[in-house]
Phi, psi and omega in degrees: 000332194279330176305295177328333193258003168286292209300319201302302216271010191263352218249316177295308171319308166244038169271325207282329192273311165330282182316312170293329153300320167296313176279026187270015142308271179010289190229050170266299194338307202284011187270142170340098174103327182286333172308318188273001174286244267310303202300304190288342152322311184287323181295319177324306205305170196205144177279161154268171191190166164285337189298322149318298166307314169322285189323307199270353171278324171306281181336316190292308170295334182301345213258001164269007176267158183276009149256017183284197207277159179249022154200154187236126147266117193237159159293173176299283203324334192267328163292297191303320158322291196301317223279325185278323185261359127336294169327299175069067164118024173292309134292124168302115174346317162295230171097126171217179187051055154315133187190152178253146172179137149278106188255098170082211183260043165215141182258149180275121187247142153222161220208132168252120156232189157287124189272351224283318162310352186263333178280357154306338193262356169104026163321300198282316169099204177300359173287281204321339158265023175250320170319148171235205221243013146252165198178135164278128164243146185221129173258138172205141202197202208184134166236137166229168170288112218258312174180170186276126208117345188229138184209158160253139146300083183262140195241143195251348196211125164207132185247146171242126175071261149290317210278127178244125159312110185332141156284359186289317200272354194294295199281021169286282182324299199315304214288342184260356161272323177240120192261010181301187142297136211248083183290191173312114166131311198300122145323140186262346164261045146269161155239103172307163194219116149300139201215137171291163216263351162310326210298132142180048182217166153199130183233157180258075191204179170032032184106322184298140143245164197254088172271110176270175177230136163317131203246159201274120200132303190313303223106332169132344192286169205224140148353000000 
């Protein structure tokens, strides 16, 4: 009996650790510290806009004169902005609530789009029938420089809703979002980006992203 009456309270025990963990929205906020990550999490983020796109294309260009800056800091938004209208259709045009961060070392996009042609097209795998025919989707990846003039978004993470994409499918899903030209050179989980060709470096850190340019001398070396 006594064993039996072990087994009753370990079987109570992790029906109770089950419920909290499934209901863990519900009440993590309320533990000591977890409100301000979220909240301070939250805030990073920026919508995109031309206005953005402008901003981070100015920066960008400045660095091809031989007396601009041999570096541009820019916000996500303002990266994520040049790099999608660069792209030219990387995000589908319905795409609303756009938005940007540099979370760690990597920047982030998300977005609401239409899902229902990319889960038609079998991308998704048995995921795609769980999907409604709108979907939050979030990309976050690192951009570097493929050689000069050319550079990628190569994306390493990608969640729809909840739901976090197997990495085997990231470069499937690319392939039914960016419908540009893929030159030589491209990530099959990338988008390509034209970029100048002074460009050649790019760090990720601190909220930031870092663009360097080749300085007369270098070699071709960032700072």
């Amino acid at each position: 009996m006594r064993c039996l009456g072990r087994i009753v309270v370990l079987v109570i025990v992790l029906l109770v650790v089950g419920a909290l963990w499934v209901t863990r929205d519900r009440w993590l906020h309320y533990l000591p510290g977890s409100h301000g990550t979220v909240a301070t999490t939250e805030s990073l983020w920026e919508p995109l806009s031309p206005a953005a796109a402008a901003r981070g294309q100015r920066a960008i260009e400045s660095m091809n004169a031989r007396s601009g800056p041999v570096f541009a800091s820019l916000k996500g938004a303002e990266v994520a902005s040049y790099v999608f209208e660069r792209a030219g259709g990387a995000l589908p045009t319905a795409a609303d609530s756009a938005q940007a961060a540099v979370i760690g070392d990597a920047l982030y996009v998300r977005a609401v789009l239409p899902m229902k042609d990319v889960a038609a097209s079998g991308a998704l795998g048995p995921l795609a029938g769980l999907l409604n025919d709108r979907e939050p989707l979030t990309l976050g990846g690192t951009f570097h420089v493929i050689h000069p003039g050319l550079s990628e978004f190569q994306v390493r993470e990608v969640k729809l809703r909840d739901f976090k994409l197997p990495r085997q499918l990231i470069p499937r899903l690319i392939k039914q979002l960016d419908r540009g030209p893929r030159p030589d050179g491209v990530s099959p989980d990338g988008i390509a980006v034209k970029t100048p060709p002074s460009l050649v470096d790019v760090r990720i850190a601190d909220h930031r992203v870092t663009l360097y340019r080749a300085t007369p001398g270098s070699g071709g070396t960032t700072p």
